[in-house]
C-alpha positions in Angstrom: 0.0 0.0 0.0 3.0 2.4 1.0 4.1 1.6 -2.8 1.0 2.4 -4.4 0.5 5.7 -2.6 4.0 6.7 -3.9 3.4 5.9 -7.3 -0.4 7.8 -6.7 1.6 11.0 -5.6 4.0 10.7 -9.1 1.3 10.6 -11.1 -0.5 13.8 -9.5 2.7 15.5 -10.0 3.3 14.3 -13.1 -0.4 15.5 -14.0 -0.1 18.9 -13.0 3.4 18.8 -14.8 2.2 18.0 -17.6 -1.2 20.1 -17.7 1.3 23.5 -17.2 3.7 22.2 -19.8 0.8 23.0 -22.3 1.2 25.8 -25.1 -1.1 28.9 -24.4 -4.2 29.8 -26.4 -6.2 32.5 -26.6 -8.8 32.9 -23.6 -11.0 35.8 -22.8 -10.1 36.8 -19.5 -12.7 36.3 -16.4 -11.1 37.9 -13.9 -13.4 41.1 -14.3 -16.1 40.1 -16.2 -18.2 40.7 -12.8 -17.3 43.9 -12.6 -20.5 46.6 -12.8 -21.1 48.5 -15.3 -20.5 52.3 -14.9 -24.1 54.0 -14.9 -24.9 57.2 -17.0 -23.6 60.5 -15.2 -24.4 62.6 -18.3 -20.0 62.9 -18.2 -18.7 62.8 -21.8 -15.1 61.4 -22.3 -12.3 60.2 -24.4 -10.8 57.8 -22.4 -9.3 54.7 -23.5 -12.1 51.9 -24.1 -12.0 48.8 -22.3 -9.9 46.8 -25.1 -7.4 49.5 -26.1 -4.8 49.9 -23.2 -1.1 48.8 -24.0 1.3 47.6 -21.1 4.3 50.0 -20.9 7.7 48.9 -20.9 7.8 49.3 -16.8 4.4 47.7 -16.2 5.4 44.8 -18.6 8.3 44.1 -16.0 5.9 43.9 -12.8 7.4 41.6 -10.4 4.5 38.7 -9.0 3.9 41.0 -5.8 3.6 44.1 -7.6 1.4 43.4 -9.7 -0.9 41.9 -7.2 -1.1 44.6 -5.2 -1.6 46.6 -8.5 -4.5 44.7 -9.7 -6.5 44.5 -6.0 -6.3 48.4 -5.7 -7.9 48.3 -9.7 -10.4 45.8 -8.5 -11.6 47.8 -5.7 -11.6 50.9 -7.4 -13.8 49.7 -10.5 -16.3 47.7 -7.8 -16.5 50.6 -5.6 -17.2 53.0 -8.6 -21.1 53.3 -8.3 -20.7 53.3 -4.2 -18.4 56.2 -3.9 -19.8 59.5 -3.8 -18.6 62.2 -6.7 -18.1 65.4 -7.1 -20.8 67.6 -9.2 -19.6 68.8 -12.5 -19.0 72.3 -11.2 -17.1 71.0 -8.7 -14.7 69.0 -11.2 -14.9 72.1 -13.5 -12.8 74.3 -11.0 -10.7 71.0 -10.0 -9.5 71.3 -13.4 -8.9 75.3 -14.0 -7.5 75.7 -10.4 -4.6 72.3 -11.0 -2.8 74.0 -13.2 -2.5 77.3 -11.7 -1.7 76.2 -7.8 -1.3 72.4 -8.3 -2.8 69.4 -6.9 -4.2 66.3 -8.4 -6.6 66.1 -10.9 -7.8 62.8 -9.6 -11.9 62.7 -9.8 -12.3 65.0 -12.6 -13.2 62.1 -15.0 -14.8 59.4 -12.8 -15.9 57.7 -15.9 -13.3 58.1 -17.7 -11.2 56.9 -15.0 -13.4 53.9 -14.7 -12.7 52.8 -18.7 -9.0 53.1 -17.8 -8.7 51.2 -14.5 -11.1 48.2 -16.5 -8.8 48.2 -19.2 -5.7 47.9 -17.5 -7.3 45.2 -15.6 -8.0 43.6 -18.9 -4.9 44.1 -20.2 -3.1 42.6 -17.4 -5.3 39.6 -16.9 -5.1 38.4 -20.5 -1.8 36.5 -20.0 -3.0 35.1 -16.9 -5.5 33.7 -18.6 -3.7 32.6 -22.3 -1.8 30.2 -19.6 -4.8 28.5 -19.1 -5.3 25.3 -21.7 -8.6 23.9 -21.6 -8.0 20.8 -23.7 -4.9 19.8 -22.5 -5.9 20.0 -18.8 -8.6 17.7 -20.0 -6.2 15.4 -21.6 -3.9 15.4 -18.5 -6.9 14.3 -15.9 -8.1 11.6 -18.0 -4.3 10.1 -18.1 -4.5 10.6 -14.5 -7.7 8.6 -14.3 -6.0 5.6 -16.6 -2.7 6.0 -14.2 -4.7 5.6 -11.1 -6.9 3.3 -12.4 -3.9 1.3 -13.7 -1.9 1.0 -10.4 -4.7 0.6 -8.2 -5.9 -2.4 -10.6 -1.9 -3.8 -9.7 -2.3 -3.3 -6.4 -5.6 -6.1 -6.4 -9.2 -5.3 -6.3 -9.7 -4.5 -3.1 -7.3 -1.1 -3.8 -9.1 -0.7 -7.1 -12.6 -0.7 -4.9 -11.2 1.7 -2.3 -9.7 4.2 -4.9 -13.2 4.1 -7.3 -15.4 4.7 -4.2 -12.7 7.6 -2.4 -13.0 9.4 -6.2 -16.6 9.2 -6.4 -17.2 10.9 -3.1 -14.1 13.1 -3.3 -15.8 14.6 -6.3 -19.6 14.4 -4.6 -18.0 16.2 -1.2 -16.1 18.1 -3.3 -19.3 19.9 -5.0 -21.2 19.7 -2.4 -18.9 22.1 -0.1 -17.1 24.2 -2.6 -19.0 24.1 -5.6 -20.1 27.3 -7.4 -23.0 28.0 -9.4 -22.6 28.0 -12.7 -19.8 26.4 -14.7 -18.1 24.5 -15.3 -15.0 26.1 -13.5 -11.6 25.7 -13.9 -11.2 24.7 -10.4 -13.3 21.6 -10.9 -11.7 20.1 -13.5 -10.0 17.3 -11.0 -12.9 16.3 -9.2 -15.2 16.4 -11.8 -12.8 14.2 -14.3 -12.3 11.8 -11.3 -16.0 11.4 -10.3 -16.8 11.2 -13.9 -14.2 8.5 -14.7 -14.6 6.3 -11.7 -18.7 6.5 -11.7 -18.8 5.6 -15.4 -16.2 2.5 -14.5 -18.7 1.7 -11.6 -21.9 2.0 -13.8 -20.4 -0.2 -16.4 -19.3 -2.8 -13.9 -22.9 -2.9 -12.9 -24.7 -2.5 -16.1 -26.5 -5.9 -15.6 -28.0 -5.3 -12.9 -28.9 -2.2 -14.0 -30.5 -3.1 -17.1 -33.0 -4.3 -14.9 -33.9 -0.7 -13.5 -37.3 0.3 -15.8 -36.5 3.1 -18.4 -39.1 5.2 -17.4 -37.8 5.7 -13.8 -34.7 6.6 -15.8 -35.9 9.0 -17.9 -38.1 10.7 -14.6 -34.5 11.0 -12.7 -33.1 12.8 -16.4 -35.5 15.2 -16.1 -35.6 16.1 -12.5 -31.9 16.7 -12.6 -31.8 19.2 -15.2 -35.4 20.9 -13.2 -33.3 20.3 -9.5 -32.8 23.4 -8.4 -29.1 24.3 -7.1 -29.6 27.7 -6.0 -26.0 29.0 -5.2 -24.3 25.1 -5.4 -23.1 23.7 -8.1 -25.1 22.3 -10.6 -22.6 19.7 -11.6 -23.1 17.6 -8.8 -27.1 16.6 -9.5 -25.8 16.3 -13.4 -23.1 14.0 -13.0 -24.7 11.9 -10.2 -28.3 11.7 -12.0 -28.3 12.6 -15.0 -25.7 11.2 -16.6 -25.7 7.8 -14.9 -29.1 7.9 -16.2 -28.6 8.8 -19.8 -26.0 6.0 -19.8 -28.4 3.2 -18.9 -30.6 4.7 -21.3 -28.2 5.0 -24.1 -27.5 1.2 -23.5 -31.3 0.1 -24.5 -31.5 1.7 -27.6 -31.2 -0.5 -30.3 -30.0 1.9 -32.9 -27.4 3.0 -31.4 -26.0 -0.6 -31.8 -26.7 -0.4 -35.8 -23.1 -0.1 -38.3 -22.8 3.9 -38.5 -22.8 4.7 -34.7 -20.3 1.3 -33.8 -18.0 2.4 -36.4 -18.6 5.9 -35.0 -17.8 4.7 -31.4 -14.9 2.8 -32.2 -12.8 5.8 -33.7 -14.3 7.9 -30.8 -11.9 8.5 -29.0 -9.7 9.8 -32.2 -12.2 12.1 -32.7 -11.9 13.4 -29.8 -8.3 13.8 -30.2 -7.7 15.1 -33.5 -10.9 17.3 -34.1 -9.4 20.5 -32.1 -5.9 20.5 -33.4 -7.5 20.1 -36.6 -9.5 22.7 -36.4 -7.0 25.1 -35.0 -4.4 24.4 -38.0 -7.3 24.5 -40.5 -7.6 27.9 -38.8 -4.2 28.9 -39.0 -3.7 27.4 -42.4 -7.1 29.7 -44.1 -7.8 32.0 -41.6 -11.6 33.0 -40.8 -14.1 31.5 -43.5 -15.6 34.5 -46.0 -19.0 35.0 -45.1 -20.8 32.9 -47.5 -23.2 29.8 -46.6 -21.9 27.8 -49.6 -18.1 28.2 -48.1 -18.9 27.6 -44.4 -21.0 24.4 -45.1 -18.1 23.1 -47.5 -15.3 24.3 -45.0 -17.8 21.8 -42.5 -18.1 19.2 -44.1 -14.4 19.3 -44.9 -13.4 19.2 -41.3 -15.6 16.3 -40.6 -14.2 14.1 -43.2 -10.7 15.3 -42.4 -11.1 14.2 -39.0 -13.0 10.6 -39.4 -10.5 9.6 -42.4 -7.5 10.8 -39.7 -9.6 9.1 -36.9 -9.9 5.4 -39.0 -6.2 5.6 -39.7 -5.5 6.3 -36.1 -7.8 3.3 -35.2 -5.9 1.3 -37.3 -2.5 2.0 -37.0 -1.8 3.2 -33.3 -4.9 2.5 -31.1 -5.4 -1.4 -32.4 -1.7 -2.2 -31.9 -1.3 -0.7 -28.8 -4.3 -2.3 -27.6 -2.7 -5.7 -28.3 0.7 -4.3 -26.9 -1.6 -3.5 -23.6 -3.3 -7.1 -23.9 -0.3 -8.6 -23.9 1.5 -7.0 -21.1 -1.9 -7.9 -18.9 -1.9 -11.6 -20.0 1.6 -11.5 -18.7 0.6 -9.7 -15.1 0.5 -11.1 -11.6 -3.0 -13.0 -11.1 -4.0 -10.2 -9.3 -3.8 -7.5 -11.8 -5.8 -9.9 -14.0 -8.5 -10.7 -11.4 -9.0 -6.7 -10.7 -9.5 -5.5 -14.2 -11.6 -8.9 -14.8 
């Protein structure tokens, strides 16, 4: 057991390695997009809009702790700006003749225009922060967490594998229950939602039998009172992935067409699909740019994407995911009887 929770600490380190080591792309940033929206004071500007601030060469050279403390003066400033009282506009009138003439500050002559600045900035330092961010290969790097656990828990015997599959399904369940945020998904839930997603769906499948026997209408009843639950300020991933997707699973498995040649070859080269579509879709991007805006050309740049990806997806299939398969097969044939009786 000592062995296995070493090699469980490796991977979560290798994990997070791995989900940093990503290359950036673009992101909107979030970090204001609370922030209210400055009401009509009748005070007309030309201050910088929201988009349009550039980074000087000294603010582009901001340590960590300066710009912190940069940003959480900004963000009280703008979420202050309808609280704080202002001066009237005869007030800021004389502010402005009288600075130049005996000195001072012209700070509060254009509260709105002040406003547009102090959002901006916030904007433009928040963008990199949030270009560091890679959605898809965080999502990569928890499901090869999942497979690693899974993996070295299955070595360890069944009993391990039982104990890590139940700890990930409440770990995610406690996890949303206490910290969850309305909404979302959030970035911060992308750990325990991938591990209560992976482990349930191993659990459901491992039950399916006696599953099948649960009638479909009860199924369909929990579907629909997940999505109508209620979550007030919680999360409202936690009824969706402990109802409604165990229940669209077992639903899923009773219907008949979804067994017919299309959707098995479909489900087969799944998994490439999922792999290849983005990159594919981010060089077919880079390669051609934005499509003009004609319906002929978007449907055909469509349809060429799709078929792009399945003919890429069948080759994958064929010549990495079936041989490694095997390889896999092979190695587990080859493994202690326990490994053999927890994965059986």
């Amino acid at each position: 057991m000592v062995r296995f929770r070493a090699q469980v600490f490796a991977a979560l380190m290798s994990a997070l390695v791995c989900g940093c080591a990503g290359k950036p792309v673009d992101a909107p940033p979030n970090l204001v997009s609370d922030m209210p929206v400055p009401q009509d004071s009748g005070v007309t500007t030309g201050a910088l809009q929201t988009s349009g601030y550039q980074l000087s060469e000294e603010e582009l050279k901001f340590d960590c702790k300066k710009l912190t403390g940069l940003m959480q003066i900004r963000i009280l400033q703008v979420r202050g700006y309808d609280s704080n009282k202002k001066a009237t506009a005869a007030a800021r009138g004389i502010q402005s003749l009288a600075t130049p003439i005996f000195g001072g500050t012209k700070e509060g002559v254009d509260p709105d225009g002040q406003y547009r600045k102090d959002l901006a900035m916030l904007q433009a330092f928040t963008n990199p922060v949030a270009q560091n961010f890679v959605g898809p290969s965080w999502s990569l790097t928890v499901e090869c967490l999942c497979y690693l656990l899974f993996a070295l828990a299955a070595y360890d015997g069944r009993r391990t594998l039982l104990r890590l599959t139940v700890g990930a399904i409440l770990g995610g369940a406690l996890w949303f229950a206490l910290f969850g945020q309305s909404g979302g998904p959030w970035v911060i839930d992308i750990f325990p939602r991938g591990l209560l997603g992976f482990f349930l769906g191993q659990a459901l499948w491992h039950g399916r039998e006696r599953l099948a026997e649960v009638r479909w209408w009860l199924l369909a009843l929990v579907f629909v009172i997940a999505f109508a639950m209620p979550t007030g300020g919680a999360s409202p991933l936690l009824p969706l992935c402990l109802l409604a997707w165990p229940a669209a699973l077992l639903l899923a498995l009773r219907m008949s067409w979804l067994e017919s040649r299309p959707m098995v070859w479909l489900g087969d080269r799944s998994y490439a699909i999922y792999l290849i579509h983005l990159p594919l879709i981010q060089a077919a991007g880079w390669a051609f740019g934005l499509l003009p805006p004609s319906p002929g050309l978007v449907v055909v740049g469509h349809v060429a994407l799709i078929a792009a990806t399945l003919i890429l997806s069948d080759l994958a299939l064929r010549w990495l995911e079936k041989p490694a398969r095997s390889a896999i097969r092979g190695a587990w044939a080859r493994r202690p009887l326990s490994f053999s009786r927890a994965l059986g």
